[in-house]
C-alpha positions in Angstrom: 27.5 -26.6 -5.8 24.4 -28.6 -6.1 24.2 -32.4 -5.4 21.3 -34.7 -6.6 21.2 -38.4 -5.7 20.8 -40.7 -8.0 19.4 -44.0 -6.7 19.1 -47.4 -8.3 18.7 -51.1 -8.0 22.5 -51.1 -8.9 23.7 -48.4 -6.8 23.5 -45.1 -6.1 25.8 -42.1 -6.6 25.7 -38.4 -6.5 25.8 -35.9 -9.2 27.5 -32.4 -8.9 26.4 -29.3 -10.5 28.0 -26.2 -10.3 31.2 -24.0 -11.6 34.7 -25.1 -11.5 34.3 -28.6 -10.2 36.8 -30.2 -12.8 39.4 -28.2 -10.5 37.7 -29.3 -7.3 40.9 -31.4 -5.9 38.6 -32.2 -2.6 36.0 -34.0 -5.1 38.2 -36.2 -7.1 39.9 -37.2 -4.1 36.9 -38.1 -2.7 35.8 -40.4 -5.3 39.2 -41.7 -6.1 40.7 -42.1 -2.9 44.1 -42.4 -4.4 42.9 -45.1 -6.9 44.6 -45.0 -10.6 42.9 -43.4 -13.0 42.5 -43.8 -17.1 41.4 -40.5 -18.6 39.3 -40.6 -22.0 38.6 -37.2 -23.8 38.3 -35.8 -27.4 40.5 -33.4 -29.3 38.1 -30.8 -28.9 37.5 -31.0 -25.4 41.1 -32.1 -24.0 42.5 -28.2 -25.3 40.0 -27.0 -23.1 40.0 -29.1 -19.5 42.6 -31.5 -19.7 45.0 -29.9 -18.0 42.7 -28.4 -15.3 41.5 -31.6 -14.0 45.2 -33.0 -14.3 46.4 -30.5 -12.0 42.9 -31.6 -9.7 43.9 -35.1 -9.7 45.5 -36.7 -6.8 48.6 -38.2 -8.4 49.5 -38.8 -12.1 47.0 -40.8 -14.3 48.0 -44.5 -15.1 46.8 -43.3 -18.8 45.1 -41.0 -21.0 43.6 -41.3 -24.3 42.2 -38.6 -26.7 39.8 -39.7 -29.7 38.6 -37.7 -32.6 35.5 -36.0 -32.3 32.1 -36.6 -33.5 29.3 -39.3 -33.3 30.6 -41.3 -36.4 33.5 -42.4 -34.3 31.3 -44.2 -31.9 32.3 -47.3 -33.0 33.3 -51.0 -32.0 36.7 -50.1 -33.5 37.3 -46.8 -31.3 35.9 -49.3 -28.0 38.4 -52.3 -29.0 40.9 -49.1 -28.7 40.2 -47.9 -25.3 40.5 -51.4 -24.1 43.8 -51.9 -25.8 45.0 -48.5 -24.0 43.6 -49.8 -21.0 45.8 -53.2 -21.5 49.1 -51.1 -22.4 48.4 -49.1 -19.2 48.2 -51.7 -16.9 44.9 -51.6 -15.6 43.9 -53.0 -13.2 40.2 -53.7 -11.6 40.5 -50.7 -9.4 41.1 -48.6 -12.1 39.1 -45.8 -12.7 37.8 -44.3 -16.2 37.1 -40.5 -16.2 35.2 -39.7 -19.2 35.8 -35.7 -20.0 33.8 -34.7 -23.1 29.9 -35.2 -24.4 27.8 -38.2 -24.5 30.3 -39.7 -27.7 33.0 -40.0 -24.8 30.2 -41.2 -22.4 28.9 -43.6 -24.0 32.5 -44.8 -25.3 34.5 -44.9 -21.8 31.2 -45.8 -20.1 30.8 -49.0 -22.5 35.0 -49.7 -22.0 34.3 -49.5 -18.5 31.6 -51.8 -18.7 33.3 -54.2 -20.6 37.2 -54.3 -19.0 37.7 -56.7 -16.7 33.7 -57.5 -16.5 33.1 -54.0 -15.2 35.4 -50.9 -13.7 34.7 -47.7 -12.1 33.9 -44.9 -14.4 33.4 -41.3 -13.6 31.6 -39.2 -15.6 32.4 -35.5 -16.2 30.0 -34.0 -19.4 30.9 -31.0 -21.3 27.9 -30.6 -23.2 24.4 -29.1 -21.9 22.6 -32.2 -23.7 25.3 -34.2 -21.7 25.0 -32.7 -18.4 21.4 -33.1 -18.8 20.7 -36.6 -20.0 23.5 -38.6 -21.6 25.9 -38.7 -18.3 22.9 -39.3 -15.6 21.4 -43.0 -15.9 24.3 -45.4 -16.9 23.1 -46.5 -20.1 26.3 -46.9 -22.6 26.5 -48.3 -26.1 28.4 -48.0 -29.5 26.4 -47.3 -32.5 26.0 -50.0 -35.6 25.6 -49.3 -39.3 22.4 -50.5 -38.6 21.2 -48.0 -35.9 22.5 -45.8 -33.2 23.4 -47.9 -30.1 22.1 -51.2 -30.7 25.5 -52.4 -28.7 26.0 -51.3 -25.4 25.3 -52.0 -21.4 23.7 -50.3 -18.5 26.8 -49.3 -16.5 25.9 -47.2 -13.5 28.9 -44.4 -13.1 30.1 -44.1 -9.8 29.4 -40.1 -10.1 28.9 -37.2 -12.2 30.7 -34.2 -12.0 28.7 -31.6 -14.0 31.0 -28.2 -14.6 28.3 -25.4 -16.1 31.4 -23.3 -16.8 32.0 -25.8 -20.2 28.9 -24.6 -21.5 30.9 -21.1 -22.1 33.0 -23.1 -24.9 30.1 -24.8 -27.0 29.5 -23.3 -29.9 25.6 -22.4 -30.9 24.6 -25.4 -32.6 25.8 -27.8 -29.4 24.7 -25.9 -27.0 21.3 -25.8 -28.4 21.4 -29.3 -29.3 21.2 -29.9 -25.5 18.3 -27.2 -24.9 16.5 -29.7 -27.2 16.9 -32.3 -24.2 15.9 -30.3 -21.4 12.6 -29.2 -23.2 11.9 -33.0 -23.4 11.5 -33.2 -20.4 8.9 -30.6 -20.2 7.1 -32.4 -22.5 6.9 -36.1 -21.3 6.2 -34.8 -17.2 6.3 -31.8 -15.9 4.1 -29.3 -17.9 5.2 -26.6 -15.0 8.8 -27.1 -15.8 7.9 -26.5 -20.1 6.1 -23.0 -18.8 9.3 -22.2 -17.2 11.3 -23.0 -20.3 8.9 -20.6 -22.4 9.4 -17.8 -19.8 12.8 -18.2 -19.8 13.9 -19.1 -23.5 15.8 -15.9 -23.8 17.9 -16.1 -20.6 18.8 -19.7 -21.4 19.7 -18.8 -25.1 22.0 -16.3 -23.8 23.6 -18.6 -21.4 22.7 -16.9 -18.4 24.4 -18.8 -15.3 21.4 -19.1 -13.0 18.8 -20.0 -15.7 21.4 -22.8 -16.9 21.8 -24.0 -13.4 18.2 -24.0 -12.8 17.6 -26.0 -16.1 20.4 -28.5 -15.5 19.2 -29.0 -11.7 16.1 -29.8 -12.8 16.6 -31.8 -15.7 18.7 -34.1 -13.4 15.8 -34.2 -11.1 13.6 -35.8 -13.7 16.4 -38.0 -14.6 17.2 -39.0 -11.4 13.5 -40.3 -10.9 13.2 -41.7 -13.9 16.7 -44.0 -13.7 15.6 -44.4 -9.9 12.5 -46.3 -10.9 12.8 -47.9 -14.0 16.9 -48.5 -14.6 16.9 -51.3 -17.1 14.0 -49.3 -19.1 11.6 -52.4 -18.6 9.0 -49.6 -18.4 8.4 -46.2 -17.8 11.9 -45.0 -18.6 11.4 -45.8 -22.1 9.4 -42.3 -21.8 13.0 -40.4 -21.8 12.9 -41.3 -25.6 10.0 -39.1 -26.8 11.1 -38.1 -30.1 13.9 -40.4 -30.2 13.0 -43.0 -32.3 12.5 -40.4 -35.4 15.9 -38.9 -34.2 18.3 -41.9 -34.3 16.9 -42.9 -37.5 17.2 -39.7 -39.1 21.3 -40.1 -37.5 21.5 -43.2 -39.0 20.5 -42.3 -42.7 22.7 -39.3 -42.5 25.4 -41.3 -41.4 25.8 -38.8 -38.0 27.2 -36.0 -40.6 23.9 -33.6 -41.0 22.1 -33.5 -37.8 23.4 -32.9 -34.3 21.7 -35.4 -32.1 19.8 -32.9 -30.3 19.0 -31.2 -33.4 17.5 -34.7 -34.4 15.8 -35.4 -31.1 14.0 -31.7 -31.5 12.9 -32.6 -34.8 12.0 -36.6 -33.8 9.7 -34.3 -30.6 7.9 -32.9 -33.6 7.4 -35.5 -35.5 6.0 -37.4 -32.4 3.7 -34.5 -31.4 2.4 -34.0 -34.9 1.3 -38.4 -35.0 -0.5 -37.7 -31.2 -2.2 -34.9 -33.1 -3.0 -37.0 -36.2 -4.5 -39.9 -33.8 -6.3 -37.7 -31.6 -4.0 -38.2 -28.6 -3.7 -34.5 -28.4 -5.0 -31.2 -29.7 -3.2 -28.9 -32.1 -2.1 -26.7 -29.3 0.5 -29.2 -27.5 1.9 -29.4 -31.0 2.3 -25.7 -31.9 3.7 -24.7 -28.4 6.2 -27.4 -28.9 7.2 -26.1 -32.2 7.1 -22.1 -31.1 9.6 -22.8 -27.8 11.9 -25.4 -30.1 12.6 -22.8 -33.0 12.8 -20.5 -30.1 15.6 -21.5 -28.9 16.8 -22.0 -32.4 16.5 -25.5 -33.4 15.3 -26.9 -36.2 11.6 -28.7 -36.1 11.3 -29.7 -40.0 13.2 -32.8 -42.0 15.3 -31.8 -44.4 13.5 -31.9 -47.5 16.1 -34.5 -49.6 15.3 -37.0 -46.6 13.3 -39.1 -47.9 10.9 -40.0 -45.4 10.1 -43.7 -46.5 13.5 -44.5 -45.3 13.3 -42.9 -41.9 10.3 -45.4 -41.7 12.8 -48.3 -42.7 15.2 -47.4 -40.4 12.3 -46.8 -37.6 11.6 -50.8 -37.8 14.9 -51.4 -35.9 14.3 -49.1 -32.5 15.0 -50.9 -29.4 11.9 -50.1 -28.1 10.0 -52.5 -30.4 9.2 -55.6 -28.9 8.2 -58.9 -30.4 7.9 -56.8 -33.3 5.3 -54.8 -31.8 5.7 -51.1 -33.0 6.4 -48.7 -30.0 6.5 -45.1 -29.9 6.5 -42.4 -27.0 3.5 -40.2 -27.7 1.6 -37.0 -26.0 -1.8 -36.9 -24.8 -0.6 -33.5 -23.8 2.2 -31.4 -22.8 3.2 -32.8 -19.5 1.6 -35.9 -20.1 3.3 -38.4 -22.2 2.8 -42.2 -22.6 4.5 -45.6 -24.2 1.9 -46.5 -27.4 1.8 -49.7 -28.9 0.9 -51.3 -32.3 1.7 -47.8 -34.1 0.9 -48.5 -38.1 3.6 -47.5 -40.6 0.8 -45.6 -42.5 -0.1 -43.5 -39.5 4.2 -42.5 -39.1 4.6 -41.9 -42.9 1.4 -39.9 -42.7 2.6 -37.6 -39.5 6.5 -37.3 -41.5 4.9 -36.0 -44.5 2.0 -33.3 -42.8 3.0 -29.6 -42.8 4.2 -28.0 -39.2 1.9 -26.8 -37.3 1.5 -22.8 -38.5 
C-alpha cells in the first residue's frame, strides 16, 4: 500500500493506493473510530464492492443509499435525495459519508456532505482510474446545471481516500480509458518526464498491467497532491488541472452527458486546446501531434463528432467557471510539460482551432 499526503489550508489527509483496501478492516477503523457511517454507491458499483466493505466496516452502517448510474443523474434532485436519506437515517454531525463509486458518487456524497448539517465527514473510495486519479483527490464537489457541468457545488476536503486498483479489473474499455485520458493530462500541463513514461508504457497500461497502473495512479496523485496543496480554492495555478476541460464540459453539456464519457470529452477538449496553442504560436506542431499519437493510443477519441456543431460548443464555452469578469480564460501549452492559464482568448481564434483538421 502506498500513502500520499495531501496537504491544505483546510486540512490534510492521506490517500491509499493499493489492492484490496475496501476489505482493509484496520483502515476503516482507523478513520472511523467507531463513528456511524452513511454509505452512497450506484447500481453498477454496489454488485461489485458493497458487500466487501460492509463486512470491513466496524459495525452496521446507520444507512445506505444506491443511485442510478451515469453523469445525467448528477443533479440537485438526486443531492435533495441523499440529504433526505441522511434525515430518515438519523444523522447526525459525526456521521460519516463513504462515497463507493466514480466521480458521479463523488461529487454527489461529497457535495451532501458538504451541505448536511453545514459540513460532515466524507470518505472517498473511487472505483474508476479517472476517479482514483483526479475526481476523488482535491475536495472540489458540485452538481451539474442544464446550463453547464458543475456550476453548483463546494470545495469539501474528504477526510481520506481509499484508492482500491483491484476495481480497475471491472471497468469496462471505454471507462477505464476515459481515466487514462486524465493521467495523460497531467503529462501535459507539468511533467514532460512523466508524458515520456506514458508513451513508453501505453501498452502495459492498456492492458491493465498492476504495476504500470500503480505507477500511473501514484503519480497522478503526486501531481494532484501538489497542486490541491498550493492552490485549494483554484484562485490560481490549480486552474491548470483543467487543460482541455473547458471544450470537454461543453461538449457534455450539449450532449446532454449521453455521447461522450467525460474522459473521452476531456481527451478530445486536450486536443482541441493543443491545436489553439498551435494556431497562436504558443507551441509547435509537434506538442500537438504527440498528444494526439499517445491519446488514440490508448484508444480514445481526439476528433468532435462531426453532427456537433461547433458554434454551439463555443456558446456553451461562454459559461466556464474559469472566466472571470467576463474575461475569456483557457488552459493552453507552450509545450508539453509546460502549460499556462491564457487570458482574453477571442471566440474567432476557438472556432478557428474546433474547425482545423488533426494534426496528421
Amino acid at each position: 500500500m502506498i500513502s500520499i499526503d495531501v496537504n491544505t489550508a483546510s486540512g490534510g489527509y492521506p490517500v491509499y493506493i493499493g489492492e484490496n483496501l475496501i476489505s482493509s478492516t484496520v483502515l476503516w477503523q482507523r478513520h472511523l473510530q467507531r463513528r456511524p457511517a452513511f454509505i452512497v454507491s450506484n447500481e453498477v458499483v454496489a454488485p461489485h464492492y458493497l458487500q466487501h466493505l460492509l463486512q470491513a466496516l466496524d459495525g452496521e452502517p446507520c444507512g445506505q443509499l444506491i443511485l442510478p448510474d451515469g453523469e445525467q443523474h448528477k443533479t440537485t434532485g438526486i443531492w435533495r435525495l441523499i440529504i433526505d436519506r441522511l434525515v430518515q437515517a438519523n444523522a447526525t454531525r459525526d456521521t460519516v459519508i463513504i462515497a463507493l463509486g466514480g466521480g458521479v458518487i463523488g461529487d454527489l456524497a461529497g457535495f451532501a456532505a458538504s451541505t448536511y448539517m453545514r459540513g460532515i465527514d466524507v470518505i472517498q473510495v473511487p472505483t474508476t482510474l479517472l476517479a482514483q486519479v483526479d475526481a476523488s483527490v482535491g475536495g472540489k464537489t458540485a452538481v451539474n446545471h442544464q446550463a453547464g457541468k458543475n456550476l453548483i457545488g463546494a470545495f469539501h476536503q474528504p477526510t481520506a481516500v481509499i484508492a482500491d486498483i483491484n476495481t480497475l479489473n471491472t471497468l469496462n474499455e471505454r471507462e477505464y480509458g476515459a481515466g487514462l485520458a486524465e493521467v495523460v493530462k497531467y503529462g501535459a500541463i507539468r511533467d514532460a518526464a512523466f508524458f515520456d513514461w506514458l508513451d513508453n508504457n501505453a501498452k502495459l497500461l492498456g492492458s491493465r498491467i498492476p504495476d504500470a497502473v500503480l505507477q500511473a495512479v501514484k503519480a497522478s496523485v503526486e501531481h494532484k497532491a501538489a497542486v490541491v496543496a498550493a492552490d485549494e480554492k483554484e484562485k490560481g495555478q490549480r486552474a491548470l488541472l483543467n487543460f482541455g476541460h473547458s471544450f470537454a464540459h461543453a461538449l457534455e453539456t450539449i450532449t446532454r452527458y449521453q455521447s461522450l464519457l467525460h474522459g473521452e470529452a476531456v481527451s478530445i477538449g486536450m486536443v482541441a486546446a493543443a491545436r489553439l496553442s498551435r494556431q497562436l504560436g504558443l507551441c509547435d506542431q509537434h506538442a500537438e501531434k504527440r498528444l494526439i499519437r499517445l491519446l488514440s493510443g490508448l484508444g480514445l477519441p481526439v476528433a468532435i463528432p462531426a453532427e456537433i456543431d461547433r458554434q454551439d460548443i463555443v456558446s456553451a464555452m461562454r459559461l466556464d467557471k474559469k472566466n472571470l469578469d467576463q474575461v475569456r480564460r483557457l488552459i493552453l501549452l507552450r509545450g508539453i510539460g509546460d502549460a499556462f492559464i491564457a487570458e482574453n482568448i477571442r471566440e474567432a481564434d476557438i472556432t478557428t482551432a474546433l474547425k482545423a483538421p488533426e494534426a496528421a
